[in-house]
N, C-alpha and C positions, 0 to 999 in steps of 0.2 A: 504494500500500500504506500500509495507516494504521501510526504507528509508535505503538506503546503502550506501557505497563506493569501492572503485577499493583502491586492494593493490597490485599492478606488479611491481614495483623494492624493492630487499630487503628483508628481514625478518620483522615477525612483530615484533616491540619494545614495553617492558612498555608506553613509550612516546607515542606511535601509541595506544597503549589499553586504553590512560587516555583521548587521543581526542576521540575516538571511543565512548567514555562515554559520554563527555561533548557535543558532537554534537548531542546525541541520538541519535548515532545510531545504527539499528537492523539488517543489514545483509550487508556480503561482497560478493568483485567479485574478483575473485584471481585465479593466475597456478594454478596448481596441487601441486606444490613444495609445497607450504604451507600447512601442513598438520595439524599441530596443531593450531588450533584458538579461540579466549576467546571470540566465539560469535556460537549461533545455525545455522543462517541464512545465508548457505554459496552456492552461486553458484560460481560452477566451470570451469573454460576455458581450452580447451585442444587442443593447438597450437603445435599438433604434427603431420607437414603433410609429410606422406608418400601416394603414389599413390598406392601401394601393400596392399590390402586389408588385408590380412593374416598376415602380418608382423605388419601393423598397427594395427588391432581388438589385438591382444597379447600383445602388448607394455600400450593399453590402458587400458585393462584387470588386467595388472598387477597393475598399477598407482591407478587405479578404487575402487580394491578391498579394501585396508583400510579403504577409507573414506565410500564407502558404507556401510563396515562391523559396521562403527562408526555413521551409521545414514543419509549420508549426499545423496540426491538423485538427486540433480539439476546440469547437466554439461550441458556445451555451446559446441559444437564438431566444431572444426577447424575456428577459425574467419578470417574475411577480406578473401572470397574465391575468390574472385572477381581480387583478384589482386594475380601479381607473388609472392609476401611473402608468403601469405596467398594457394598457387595450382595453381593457373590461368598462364597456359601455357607451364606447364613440367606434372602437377598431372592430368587436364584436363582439356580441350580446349574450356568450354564450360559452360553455367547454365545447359544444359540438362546431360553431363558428370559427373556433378558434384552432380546432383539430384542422378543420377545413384549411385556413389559411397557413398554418405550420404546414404541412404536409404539399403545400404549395409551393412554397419558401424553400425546403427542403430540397424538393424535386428539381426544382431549376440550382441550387448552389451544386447540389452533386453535379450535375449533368456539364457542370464547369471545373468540377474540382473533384475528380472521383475520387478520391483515398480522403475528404474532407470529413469529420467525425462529429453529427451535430446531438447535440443533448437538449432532451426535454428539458422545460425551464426550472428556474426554486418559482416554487409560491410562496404566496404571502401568509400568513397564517392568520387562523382565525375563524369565526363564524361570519354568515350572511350580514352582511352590514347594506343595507339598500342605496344601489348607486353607486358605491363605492364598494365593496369586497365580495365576490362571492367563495363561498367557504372553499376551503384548499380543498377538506377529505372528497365531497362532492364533484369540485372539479377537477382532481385528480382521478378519481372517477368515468365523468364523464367524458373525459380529453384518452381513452384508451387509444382511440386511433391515431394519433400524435404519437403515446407512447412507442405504439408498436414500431411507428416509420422513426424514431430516436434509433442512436446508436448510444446513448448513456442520459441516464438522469441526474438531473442537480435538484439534491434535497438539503432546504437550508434547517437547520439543528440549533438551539439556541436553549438557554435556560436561567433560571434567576435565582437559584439557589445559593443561599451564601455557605452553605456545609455538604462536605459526600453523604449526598441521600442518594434516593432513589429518582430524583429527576436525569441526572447523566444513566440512568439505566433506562430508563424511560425513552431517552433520547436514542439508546445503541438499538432498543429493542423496536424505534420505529422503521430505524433502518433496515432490521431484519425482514420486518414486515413488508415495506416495500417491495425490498428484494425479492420474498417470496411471493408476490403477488403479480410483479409487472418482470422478474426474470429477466431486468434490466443492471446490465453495469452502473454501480451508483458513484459519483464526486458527491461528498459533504462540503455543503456550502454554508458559511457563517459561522461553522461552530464556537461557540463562546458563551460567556457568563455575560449577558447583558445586564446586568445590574454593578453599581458602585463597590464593587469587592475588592479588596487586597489583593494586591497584584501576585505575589506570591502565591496566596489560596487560589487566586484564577488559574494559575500553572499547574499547578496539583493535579487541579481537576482535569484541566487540559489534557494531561498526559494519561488520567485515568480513562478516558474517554479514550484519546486515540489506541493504547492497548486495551481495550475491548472492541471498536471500530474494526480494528486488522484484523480480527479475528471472522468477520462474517464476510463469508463470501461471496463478491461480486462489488466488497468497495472498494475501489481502484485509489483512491483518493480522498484526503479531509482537509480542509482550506478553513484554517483558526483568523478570526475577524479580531484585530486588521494588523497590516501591518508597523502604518504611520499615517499620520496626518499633520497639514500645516496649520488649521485650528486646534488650539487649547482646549476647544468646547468638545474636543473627541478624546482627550488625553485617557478617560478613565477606561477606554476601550481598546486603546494603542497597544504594541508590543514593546513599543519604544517611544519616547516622548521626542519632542523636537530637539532636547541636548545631550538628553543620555537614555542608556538600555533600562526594560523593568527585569524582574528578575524572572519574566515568564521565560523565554529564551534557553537561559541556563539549565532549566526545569525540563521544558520541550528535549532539548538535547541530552536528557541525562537518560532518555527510553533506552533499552537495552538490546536495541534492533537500530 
């Protein structure tokens, strides 16, 4: 299982490449923007939602082709579909609309990029919120046809626990679940303590998560949020702050694999 991280605000820094070392780790999850990276293992998110087929396959096309030309074959197409950011309610009204239009999307990048590797999207999590959310389990659900034409799924993982309970089991056992239901290769996306915890105790956990993760088969991948950012207003979620390392890193790298 490759062990990753998410870099979404910013460029990457020297500073960003020397934790990237010291945490061991082997693959990122990043825009498109970032084009250049001091790592092989890179999947790509492509949070460009237009509802026009034609307009959208060309924009992506164009984005696509560097990195493919440079090796890199793993994108994630459109995340959080589920909700109005992400499509849900101007791009299409539905799981089954949206299977439609992924599998559209799809069909035309392969037919330009055969060996290109696209993954169903993260959802947003949560129940029916009207207008704005419809529930994950529901449209993960009804989006089966999307699944089936994916070559891997991005399932995002998160939790608020400030002690080892049973929520990071919670979290390995949904992965399982997935896994046995859709028989898809899974990338963990987000994984983290979203809440204001000690950065130390958020490593712990970290690590307890990813030796249970490697262990079920068909996760290729787990991408811990985040790696940096150039706001302070993200610091409590960082790996690294903007002038020095937390001590998640050290932790991360202390796994025994």
């Amino acid at each position: 299982m490759l062990v990753g991280i998410t870099k979404l605000f910013g460029d990457i820094t020297n500073s960003d490449i020397e934790t990237i070392h010291n945490a061991r780790i082997n693959a990122i999850y990043t825009p498109v923007d970032n084009v250049v990276l001091p790592i092989n293992n890179v999947f790509y998110v492509l949070d460009e939602t237009l509802d026009h087929v034609d307009i959208y396959t060309k924009l992506l096309i164009d984005r696509i082709t560097p990195l493919y030309v440079a090796g890199h074959r793993y994108f994630e197409l459109q995340g959080t579909p589920n909700s109005s950011a992400g499509g849900y309610g101007w791009a299409w009204l539905d799981a089954g609309e949206f299977s439609v239009w992924f599998c559209e999307v799809t069909k035309r990048l392969k037919a330009v990029f055969p060996d290109i590797l696209i993954g169903y999207p993260r959802l947003s999590y949560g129940p029916d919120i009207g207008g704005i959310q419809l529930s994950n389990d529901k449209f993960l659900f009804e989006s089966k046809r999307a699944i089936e034409r994916a070559d891997f799924m991005s399932v995002l993982v998160h939790w608020k626990s400030r002690e080892f309970d049973t929520a990071i089991f919670n979290a390995v056992h949904y992965l399982a679940y997935v896994r046995h239901m859709f028989g898809k290769d899974i990338i963990v996306i987000y994984y983290n303590n979203n809440n204001n915890v000690q950065k130390t105790k958020k490593g712990y956990q970290y690590l307890m998560f990813l030796n249970y993760a490697r262990k079920i088969d068909g996760v290729i991948g787990a991408f811990g949020h985040t790696l940096s950012s150039p706001s302070k207003e993200d610091m409590w979620i960082t790996w690294r702050s903007q002038n020095s390392e937390s001590s998640i890193p050290a932790i991360v790298a202390s796994r025994e694999w």
